[in-house]
Every structure is written in structure tokens, then in C-alpha cells.
C-alpha positions as a LaTeX table, in Angstrom:
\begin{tabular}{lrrr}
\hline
Residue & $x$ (\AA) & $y$ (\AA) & $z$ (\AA) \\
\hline
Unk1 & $-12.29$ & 15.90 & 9.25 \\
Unk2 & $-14.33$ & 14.10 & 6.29 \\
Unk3 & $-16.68$ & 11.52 & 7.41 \\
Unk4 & $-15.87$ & 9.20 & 4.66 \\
Unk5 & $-12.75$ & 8.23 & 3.15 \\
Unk6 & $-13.13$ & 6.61 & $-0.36$ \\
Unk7 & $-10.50$ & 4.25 & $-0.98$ \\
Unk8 & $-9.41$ & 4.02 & $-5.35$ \\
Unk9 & $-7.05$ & 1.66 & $-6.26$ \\
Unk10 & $-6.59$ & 2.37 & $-10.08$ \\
Unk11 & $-4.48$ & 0.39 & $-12.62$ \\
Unk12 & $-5.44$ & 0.50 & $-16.46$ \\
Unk13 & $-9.06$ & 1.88 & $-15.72$ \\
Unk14 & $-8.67$ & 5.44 & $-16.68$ \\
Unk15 & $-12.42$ & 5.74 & $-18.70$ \\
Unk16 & $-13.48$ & 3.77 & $-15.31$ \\
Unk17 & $-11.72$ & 5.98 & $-12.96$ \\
Unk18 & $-13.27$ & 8.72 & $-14.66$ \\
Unk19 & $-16.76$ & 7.23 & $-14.26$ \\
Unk20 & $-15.65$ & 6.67 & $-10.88$ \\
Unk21 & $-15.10$ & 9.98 & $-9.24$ \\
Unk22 & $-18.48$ & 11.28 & $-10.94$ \\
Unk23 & $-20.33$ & 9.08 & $-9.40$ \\
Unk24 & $-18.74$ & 9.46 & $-6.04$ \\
Unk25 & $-18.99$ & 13.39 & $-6.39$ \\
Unk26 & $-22.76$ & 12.69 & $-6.67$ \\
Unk27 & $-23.27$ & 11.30 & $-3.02$ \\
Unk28 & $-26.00$ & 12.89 & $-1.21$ \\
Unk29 & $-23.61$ & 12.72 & 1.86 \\
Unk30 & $-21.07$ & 15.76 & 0.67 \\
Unk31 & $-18.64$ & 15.33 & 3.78 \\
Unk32 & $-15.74$ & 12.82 & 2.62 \\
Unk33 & $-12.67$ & 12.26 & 0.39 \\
Unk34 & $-11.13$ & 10.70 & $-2.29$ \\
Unk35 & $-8.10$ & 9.02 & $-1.82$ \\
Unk36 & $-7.13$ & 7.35 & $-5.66$ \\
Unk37 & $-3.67$ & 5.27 & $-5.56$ \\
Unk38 & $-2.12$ & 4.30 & $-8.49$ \\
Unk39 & 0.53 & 1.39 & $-8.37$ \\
Unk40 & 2.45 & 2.88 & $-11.77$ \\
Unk41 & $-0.50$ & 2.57 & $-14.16$ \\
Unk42 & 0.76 & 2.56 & $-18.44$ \\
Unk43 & $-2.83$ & 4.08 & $-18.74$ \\
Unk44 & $-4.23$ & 7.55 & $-18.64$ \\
Unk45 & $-4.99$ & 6.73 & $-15.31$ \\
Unk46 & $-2.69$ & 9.54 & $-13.55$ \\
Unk47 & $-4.20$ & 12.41 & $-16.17$ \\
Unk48 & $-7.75$ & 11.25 & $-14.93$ \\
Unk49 & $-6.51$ & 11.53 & $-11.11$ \\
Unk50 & $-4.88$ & 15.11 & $-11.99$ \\
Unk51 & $-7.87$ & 16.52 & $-13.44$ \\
Unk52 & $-10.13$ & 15.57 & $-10.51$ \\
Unk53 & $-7.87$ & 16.66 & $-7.73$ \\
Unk54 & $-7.23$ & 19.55 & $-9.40$ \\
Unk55 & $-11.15$ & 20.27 & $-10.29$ \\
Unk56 & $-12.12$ & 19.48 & $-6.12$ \\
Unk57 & $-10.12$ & 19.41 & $-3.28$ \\
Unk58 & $-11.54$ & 16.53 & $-1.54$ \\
Unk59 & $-9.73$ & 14.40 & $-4.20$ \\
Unk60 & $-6.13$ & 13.45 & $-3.08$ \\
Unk61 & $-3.99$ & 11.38 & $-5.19$ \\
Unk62 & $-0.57$ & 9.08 & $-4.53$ \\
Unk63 & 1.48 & 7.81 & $-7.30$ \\
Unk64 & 3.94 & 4.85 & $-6.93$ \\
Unk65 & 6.85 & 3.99 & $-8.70$ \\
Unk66 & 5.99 & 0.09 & $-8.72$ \\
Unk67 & 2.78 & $-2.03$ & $-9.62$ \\
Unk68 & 1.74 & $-3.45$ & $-6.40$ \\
Unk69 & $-1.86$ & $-5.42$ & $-5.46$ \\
Unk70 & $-4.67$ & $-4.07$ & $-4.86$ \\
Unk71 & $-4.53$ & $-4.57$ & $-1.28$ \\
Unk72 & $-0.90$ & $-3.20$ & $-0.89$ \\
Unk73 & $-2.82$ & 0.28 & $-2.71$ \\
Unk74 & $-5.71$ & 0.36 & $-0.07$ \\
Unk75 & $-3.57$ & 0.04 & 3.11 \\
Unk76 & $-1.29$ & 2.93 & 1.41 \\
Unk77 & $-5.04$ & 4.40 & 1.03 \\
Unk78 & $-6.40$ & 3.45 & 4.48 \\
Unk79 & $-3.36$ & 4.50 & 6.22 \\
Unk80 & $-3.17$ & 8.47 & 5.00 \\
Unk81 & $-6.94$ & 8.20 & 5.21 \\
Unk82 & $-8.37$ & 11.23 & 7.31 \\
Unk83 & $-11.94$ & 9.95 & 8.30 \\
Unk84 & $-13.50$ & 7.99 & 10.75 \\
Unk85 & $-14.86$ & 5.20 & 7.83 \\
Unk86 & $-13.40$ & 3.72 & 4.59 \\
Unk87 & $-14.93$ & 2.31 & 1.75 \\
Unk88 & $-13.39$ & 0.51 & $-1.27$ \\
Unk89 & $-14.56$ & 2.08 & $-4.28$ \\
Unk90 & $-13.30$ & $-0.09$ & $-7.17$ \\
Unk91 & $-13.53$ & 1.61 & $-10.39$ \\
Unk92 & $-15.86$ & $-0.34$ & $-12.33$ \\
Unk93 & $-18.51$ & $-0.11$ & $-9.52$ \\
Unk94 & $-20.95$ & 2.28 & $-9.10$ \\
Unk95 & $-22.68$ & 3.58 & $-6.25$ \\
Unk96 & $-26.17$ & 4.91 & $-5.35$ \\
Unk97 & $-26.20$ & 8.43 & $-4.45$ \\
Unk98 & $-27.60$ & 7.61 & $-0.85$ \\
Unk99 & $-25.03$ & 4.78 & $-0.35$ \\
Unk100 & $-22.52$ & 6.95 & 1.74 \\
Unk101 & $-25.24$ & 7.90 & 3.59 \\
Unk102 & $-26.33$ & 4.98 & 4.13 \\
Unk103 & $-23.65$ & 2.89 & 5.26 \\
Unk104 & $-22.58$ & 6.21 & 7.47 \\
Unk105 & $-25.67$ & 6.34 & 9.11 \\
Unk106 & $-25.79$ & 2.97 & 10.22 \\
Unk107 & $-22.57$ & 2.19 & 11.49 \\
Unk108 & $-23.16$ & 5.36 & 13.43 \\
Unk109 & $-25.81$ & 3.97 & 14.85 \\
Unk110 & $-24.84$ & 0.74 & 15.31 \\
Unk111 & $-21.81$ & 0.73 & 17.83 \\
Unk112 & $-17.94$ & 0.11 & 17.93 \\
Unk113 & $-18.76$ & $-3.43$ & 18.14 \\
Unk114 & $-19.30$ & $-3.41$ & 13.83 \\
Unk115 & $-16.22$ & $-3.34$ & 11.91 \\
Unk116 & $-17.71$ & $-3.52$ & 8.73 \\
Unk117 & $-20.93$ & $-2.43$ & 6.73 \\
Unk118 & $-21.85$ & $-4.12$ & 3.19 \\
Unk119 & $-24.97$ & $-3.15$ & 1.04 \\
Unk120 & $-27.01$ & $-5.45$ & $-1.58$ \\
Unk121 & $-25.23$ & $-5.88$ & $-4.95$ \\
Unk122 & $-26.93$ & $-5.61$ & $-8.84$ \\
Unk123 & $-24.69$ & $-7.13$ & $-11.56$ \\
Unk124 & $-24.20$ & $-6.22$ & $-14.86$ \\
Unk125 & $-21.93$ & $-7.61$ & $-18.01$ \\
Unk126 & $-19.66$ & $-5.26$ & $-19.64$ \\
Unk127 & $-22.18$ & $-3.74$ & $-21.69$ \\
Unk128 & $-24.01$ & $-2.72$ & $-18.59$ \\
Unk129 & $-27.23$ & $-5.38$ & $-19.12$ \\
Unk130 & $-28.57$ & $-6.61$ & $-15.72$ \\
Unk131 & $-27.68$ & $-10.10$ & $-14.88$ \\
Unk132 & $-28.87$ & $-10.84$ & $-10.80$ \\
Unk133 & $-28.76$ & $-9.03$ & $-8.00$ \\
Unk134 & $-30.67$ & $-8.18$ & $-4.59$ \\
Unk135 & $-30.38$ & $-7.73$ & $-1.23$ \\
Unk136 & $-27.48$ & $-9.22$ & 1.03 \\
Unk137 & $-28.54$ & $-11.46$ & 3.71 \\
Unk138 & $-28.20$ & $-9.93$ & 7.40 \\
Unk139 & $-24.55$ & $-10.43$ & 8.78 \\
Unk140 & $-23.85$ & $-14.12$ & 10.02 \\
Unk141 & $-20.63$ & $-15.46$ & 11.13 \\
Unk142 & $-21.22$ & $-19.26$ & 10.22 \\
Unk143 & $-21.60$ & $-17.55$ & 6.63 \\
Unk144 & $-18.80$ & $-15.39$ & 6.53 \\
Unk145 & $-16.24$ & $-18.08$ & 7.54 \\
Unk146 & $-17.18$ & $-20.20$ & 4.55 \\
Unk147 & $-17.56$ & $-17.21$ & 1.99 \\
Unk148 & $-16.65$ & $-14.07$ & 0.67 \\
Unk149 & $-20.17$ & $-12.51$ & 0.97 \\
Unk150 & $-20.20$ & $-8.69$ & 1.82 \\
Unk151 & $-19.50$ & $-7.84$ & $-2.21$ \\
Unk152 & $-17.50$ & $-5.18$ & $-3.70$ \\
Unk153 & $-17.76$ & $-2.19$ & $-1.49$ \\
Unk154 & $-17.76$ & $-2.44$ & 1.98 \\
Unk155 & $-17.23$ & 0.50 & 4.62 \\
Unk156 & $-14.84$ & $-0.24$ & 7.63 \\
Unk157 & $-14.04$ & 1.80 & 10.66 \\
Unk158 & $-10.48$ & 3.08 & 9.75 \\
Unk159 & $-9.10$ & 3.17 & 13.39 \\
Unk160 & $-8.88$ & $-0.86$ & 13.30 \\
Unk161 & $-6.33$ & $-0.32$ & 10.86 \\
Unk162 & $-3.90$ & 0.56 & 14.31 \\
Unk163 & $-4.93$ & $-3.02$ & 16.12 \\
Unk164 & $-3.80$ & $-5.37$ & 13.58 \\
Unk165 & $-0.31$ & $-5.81$ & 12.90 \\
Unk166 & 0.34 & $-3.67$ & 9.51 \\
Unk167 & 3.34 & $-5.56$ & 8.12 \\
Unk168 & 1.43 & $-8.65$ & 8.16 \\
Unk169 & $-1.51$ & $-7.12$ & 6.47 \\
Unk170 & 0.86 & $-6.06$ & 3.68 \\
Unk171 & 2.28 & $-9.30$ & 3.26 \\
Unk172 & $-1.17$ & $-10.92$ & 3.09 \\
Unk173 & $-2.11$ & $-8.62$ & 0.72 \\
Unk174 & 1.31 & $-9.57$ & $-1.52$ \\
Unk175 & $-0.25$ & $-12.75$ & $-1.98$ \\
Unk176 & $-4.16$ & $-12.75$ & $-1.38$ \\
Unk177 & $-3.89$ & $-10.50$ & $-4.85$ \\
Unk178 & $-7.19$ & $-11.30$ & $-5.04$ \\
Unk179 & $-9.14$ & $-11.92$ & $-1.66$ \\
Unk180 & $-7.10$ & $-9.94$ & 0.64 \\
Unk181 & $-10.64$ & $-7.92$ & 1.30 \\
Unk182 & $-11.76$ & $-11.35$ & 2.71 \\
Unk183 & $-8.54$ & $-11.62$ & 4.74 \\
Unk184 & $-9.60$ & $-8.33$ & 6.14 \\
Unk185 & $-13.19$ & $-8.95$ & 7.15 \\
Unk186 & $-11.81$ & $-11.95$ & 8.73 \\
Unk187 & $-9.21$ & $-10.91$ & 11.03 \\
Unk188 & $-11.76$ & $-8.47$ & 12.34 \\
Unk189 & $-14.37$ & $-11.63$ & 12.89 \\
Unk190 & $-11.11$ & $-13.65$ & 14.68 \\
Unk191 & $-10.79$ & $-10.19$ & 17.01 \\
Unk192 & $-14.52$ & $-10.46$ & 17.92 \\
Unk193 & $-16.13$ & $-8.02$ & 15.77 \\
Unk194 & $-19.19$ & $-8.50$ & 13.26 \\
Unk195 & $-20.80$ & $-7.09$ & 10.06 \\
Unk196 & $-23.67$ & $-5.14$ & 9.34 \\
Unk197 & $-26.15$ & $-5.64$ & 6.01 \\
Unk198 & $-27.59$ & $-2.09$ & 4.86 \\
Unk199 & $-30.56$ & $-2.37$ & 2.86 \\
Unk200 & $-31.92$ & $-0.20$ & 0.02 \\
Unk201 & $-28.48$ & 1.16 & $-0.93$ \\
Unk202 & $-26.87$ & $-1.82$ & $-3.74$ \\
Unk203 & $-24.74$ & $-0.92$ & $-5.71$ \\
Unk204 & $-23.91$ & $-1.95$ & $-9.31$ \\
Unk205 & $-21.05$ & $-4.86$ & $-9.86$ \\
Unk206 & $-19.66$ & $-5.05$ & $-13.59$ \\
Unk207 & $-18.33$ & $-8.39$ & $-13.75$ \\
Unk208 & $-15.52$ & $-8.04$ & $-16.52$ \\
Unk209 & $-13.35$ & $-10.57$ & $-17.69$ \\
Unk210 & $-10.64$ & $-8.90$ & $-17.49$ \\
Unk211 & $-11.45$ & $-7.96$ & $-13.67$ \\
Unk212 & $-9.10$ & $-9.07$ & $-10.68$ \\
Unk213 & $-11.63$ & $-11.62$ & $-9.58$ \\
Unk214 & $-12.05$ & $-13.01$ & $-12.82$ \\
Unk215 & $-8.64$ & $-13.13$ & $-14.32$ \\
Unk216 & $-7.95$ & $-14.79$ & $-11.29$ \\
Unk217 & $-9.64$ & $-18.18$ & $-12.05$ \\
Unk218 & $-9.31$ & $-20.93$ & $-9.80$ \\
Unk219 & $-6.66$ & $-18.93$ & $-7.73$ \\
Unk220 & $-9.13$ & $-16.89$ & $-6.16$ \\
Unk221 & $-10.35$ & $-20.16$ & $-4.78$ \\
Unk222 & $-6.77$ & $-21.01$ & $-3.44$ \\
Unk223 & $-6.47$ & $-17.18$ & $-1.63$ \\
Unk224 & $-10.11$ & $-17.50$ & $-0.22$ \\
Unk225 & $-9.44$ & $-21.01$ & 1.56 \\
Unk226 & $-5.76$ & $-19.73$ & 2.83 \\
Unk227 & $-8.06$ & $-16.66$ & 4.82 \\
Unk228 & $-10.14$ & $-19.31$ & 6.16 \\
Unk229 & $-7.15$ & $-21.46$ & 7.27 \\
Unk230 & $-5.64$ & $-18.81$ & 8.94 \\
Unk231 & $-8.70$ & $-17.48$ & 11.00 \\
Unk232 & $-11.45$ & $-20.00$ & 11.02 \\
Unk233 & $-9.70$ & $-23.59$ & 10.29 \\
Unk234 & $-12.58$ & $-25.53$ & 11.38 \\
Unk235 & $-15.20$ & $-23.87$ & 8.76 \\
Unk236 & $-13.04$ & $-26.02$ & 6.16 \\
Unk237 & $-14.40$ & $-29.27$ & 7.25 \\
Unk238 & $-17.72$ & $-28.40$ & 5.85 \\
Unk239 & $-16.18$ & $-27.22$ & 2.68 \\
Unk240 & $-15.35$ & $-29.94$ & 0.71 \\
Unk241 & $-12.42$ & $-32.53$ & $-0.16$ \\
Unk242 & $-9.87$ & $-30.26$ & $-1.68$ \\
Unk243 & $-10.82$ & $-27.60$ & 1.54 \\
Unk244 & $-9.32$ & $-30.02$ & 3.87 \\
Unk245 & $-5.39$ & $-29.32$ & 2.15 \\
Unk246 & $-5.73$ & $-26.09$ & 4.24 \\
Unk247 & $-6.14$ & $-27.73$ & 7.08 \\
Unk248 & $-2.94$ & $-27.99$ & 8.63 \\
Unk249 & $-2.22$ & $-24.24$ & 8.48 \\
Unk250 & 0.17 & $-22.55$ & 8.08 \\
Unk251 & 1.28 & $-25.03$ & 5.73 \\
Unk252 & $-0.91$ & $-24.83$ & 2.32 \\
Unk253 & $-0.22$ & $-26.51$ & $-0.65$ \\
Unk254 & 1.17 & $-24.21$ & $-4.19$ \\
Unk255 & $-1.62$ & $-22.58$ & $-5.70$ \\
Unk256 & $-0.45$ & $-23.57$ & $-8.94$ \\
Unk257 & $-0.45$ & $-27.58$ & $-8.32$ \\
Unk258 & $-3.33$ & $-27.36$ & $-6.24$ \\
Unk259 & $-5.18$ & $-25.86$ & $-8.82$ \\
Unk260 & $-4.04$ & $-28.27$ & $-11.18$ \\
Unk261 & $-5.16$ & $-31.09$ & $-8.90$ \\
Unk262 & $-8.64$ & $-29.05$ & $-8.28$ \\
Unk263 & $-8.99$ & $-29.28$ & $-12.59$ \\
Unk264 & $-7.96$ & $-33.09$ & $-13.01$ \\
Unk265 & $-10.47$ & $-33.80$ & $-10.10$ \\
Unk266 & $-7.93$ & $-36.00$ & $-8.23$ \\
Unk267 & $-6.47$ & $-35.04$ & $-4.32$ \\
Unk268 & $-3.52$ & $-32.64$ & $-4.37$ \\
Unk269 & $-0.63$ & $-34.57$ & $-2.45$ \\
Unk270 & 2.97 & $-33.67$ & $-2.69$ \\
Unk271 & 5.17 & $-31.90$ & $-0.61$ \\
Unk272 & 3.65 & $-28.80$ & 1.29 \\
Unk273 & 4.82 & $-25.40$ & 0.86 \\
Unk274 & 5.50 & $-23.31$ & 4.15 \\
Unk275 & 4.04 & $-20.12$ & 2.49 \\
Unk276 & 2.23 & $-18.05$ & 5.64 \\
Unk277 & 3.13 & $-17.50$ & 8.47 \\
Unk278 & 1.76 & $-17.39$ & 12.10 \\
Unk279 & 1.81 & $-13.64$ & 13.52 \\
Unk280 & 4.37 & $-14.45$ & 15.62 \\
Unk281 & 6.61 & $-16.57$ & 13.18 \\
Unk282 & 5.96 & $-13.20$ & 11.45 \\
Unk283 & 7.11 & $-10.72$ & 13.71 \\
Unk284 & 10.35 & $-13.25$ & 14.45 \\
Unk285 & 10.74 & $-13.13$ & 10.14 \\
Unk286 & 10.24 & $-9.66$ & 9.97 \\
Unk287 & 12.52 & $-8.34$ & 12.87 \\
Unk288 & 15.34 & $-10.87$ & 11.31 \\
Unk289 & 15.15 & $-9.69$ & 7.36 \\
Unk290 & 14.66 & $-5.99$ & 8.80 \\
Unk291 & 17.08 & $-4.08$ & 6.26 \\
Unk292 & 19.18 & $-1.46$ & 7.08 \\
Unk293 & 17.45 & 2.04 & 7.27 \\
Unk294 & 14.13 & 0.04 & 7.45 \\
Unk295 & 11.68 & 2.23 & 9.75 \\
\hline
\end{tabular}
């Protein structure tokens, strides 16, 4: 059994996927796998995925018929995952050669008690010239509930994929097609578990414009304050005015009118949208719209 299962959700990055898997290949920790998902990709993203898995055999690849968020790819990932640990590895990252390693070693170390490990972060503009970067600060739970700070790869403990309900996971991840990495990190904080900061391991964060963060806009906002709502409610009094339309979860307002309202500077008000649903509201939902032959 691999140690480490990295996670590749791919979709138009085929020169990045390719970049990708070299890197990964490179870790100074040998023992893990590759597990690249493509949600029906136009680009030569499936030719890249071929030529790796058929060049090592710790590469596996799934193809689906469908686009499908990024989220939706990594549970597909995390759930056929062999190994005791996941990471995301987006493509347009790249990794240290000690960071599996690394992040391995200490949540090894550390106990069950850590869900998640997250290293420092160095970013770079799409020609690759250094724009900030450092160290993360340790883990802190007044932080987390307020922001999306662990970065862009993070290493969780793949058996807590089997304590949270995995139907709701997939339906957060329909709609957080942007933060549902946040989501993750905090349902694990509302079950009690914490973080862990690695040092000396960052690893390099291309912010492109044409990235899922950053084609998001001001809807990454909307996702990020829905995860709070859900988990940590009272974190959104400290957050601001336009925080405080969350507040009555599950109830949030449209992302596209509260954006709208964010932009003009003025309150959103207007009817409220009944868009998420409590575990158990989704469990009752679920069971009821349960189509025949469904599993």
C-alpha cells in the first residue's frame, strides 16, 4: 500500500499536467501514487495521463464522461485512493522534492488527532517571476474559521473520508466550485480535529488568471462565507457587514445579487434563497429524490 496518494484533477492543463507528474515523480519519498481525474477535458489532457500511466505504474488514471468541479474529481480521487494520506496536487503547482516527505513525516508523528497538514507557499505570475511568499503561520482555529489559509496543497488522512457523510460532500462540492477545499478543512475543525503547519517544504503557487480561484471573482467570496455559515456561524460577526447575510444559515442570499450588492457597496436585501441544506434536511432530500437503481 503507497503511503501517499496524489490527488490530479485536470481540465484544459495538459502542458501543466505534464509538468505535473515530473515533478511529483521527483519526490524524495518514492512510496505513493498518482491518481489524475479528468472531468471530460477538450485538451490533450487524457494523451498526457496515457503516457504517464503507461511510462510508471504508480500513475492511475479515471476518465469521465461529464465536466464536473474540482471537488466532485477529488472525492472520485480520494475515494479509489489506496494510501493512508492524500494530497491535492493541482497542476499548476509545484512541489519541493522533500515535500511528501515532509508532510508524511509529520503527520506520522503527530497523531490521529491532525486531519490535515499544509506547508508555506511561494507565488509566482504566469511567467514564473516571484511575487511573495513564506512560511504559513502554525495551525490556529480562530484563523481558520475566518479564512482559507492552509494554501494550495494540503495532505489529509484519507480514512476521514468514511466519517463524513459522502453525498453531502458531493453536493457541497457542486456548488463550493471554488472553496469546497475550505468546506473540507472545516467539517474536520466542526468534528474536533486540527491542522498542522510544516515548515521548510513551500511549494510554488502560479496565480493565473485564468485559474479556478481567479476566474472566480467575487464568488469565491460568496462560497468561502457559505463554509463558514455552515460550520462556524459565529466567526461571521467579526467579518464584516455583508458577512452577517450568512448568518441565518442555511438560508444565504444568491451569489449573483449578493455579489452585485458587495460591488455597488450597498446591503444585499431581498428575498433569501434556501440553497444548503442541514445534514439532516439532507439525508431527508436525498432519501426522497433517490432515483430508481440509485445505489
Amino acid at each position: 500500500m503507497p503511503k501517499i496518494s496524489y490527488l490530479i484533477s485536470t481540465y484544459n492543463a495538459a502542458d501543466y499536467l505534464d509538468r505535473c507528474v515530473r515533478d511529483l515523480l521527483t519526490q524524495t519519498l518514492t512510496d505513493f501514487e498518482i491518481v489524475i481525474v479528468n472531468p471530460n477535458s477538450p485538451d490533450k489532457d487524457a494523451e498526457i495521463a496515457h503516457k504517464w500511466m503507461n511510462r510508471d505504474g504508480r500513475v492511475r488514471y479515471f476518465e469521465q464522461e461529464k465536466r464536473e468541479p474540482y471537488g466532485q474529481s477529488w472525492l472520485r480521487g480520494w475515494d479509489s485512493a489506496r494510501s493512508k494520506y492524500v494530497c491535492n496536487a493541482n497542476t499548476d503547482d509545484k512541489r519541493p522534492p522533500l515535500f511528501g516527505h515532509k508532510l508524511y513525516t509529520a503527520m506520522e508523528a503527530a497523531g490521529s488527532q491532525i486531519a490535515f497538514a499544509y506547508p508555506g507557499i511561494k507565488v509566482v505570475n504566469e511567467a514564473g517571476v516571484y511575487q511573495c511568499g513564506g512560511e504559513r503561520q502554525p495551525f490556529d482555529r480562530d484563523v481558520f474559521r475566518k479564512e482559507c489559509h492552509a494554501g494550495p496543497s494540503v495532505m489529509w488522512r484519507r480514512g476521514l473520508i468514511d466519517e463524513i457523510n459522502f453525498d453531502l460532500a458531493w453536493h457541497r462540492a457542486g456548488i463550493l466550485t471554488s472553496a469546497f477545499d475550505y468546506w473540507i478543512w472545516l467539517k474536520f475543525m466542526s468534528m474536533g480535529y486540527d491542522g498542522l503547519n510544516v515548515l521548510g517544504c513551500p511549494v510554488t503557487y502560479a496565480a493565473r488568471d485564468a485559474s479556478i480561484e481567479h476566474s472566480a471573482g467575487m464568488a469565491s467570496t460568496w462560497q468561502t462565507l457559505c463554509a463558514i455559515a455552515e460550520f462556524f456561524p459565529e466567526s461571521l460577526k467579526e467579518m464584516g457587514e455583508h458577512s452577517l447575510d450568512f448568518l441565518d444559515w442555511p438560508h444565504v442570499p444568491p451569489c449573483d445579487q449578493w455579489c452585485d450588492a458587495v460591488k455597488e457597496n450597498k446591503k444585499w436585501c431581498g428575498t433569501k434563497l434556501k440553497l444548503f441544506l442541514t445534514e439532516k434536511d439532507f439525508d431527508d432530500y436525498a432519501s426522497e429524490n433517490k432515483q430508481e437503481g440509485d445505489t
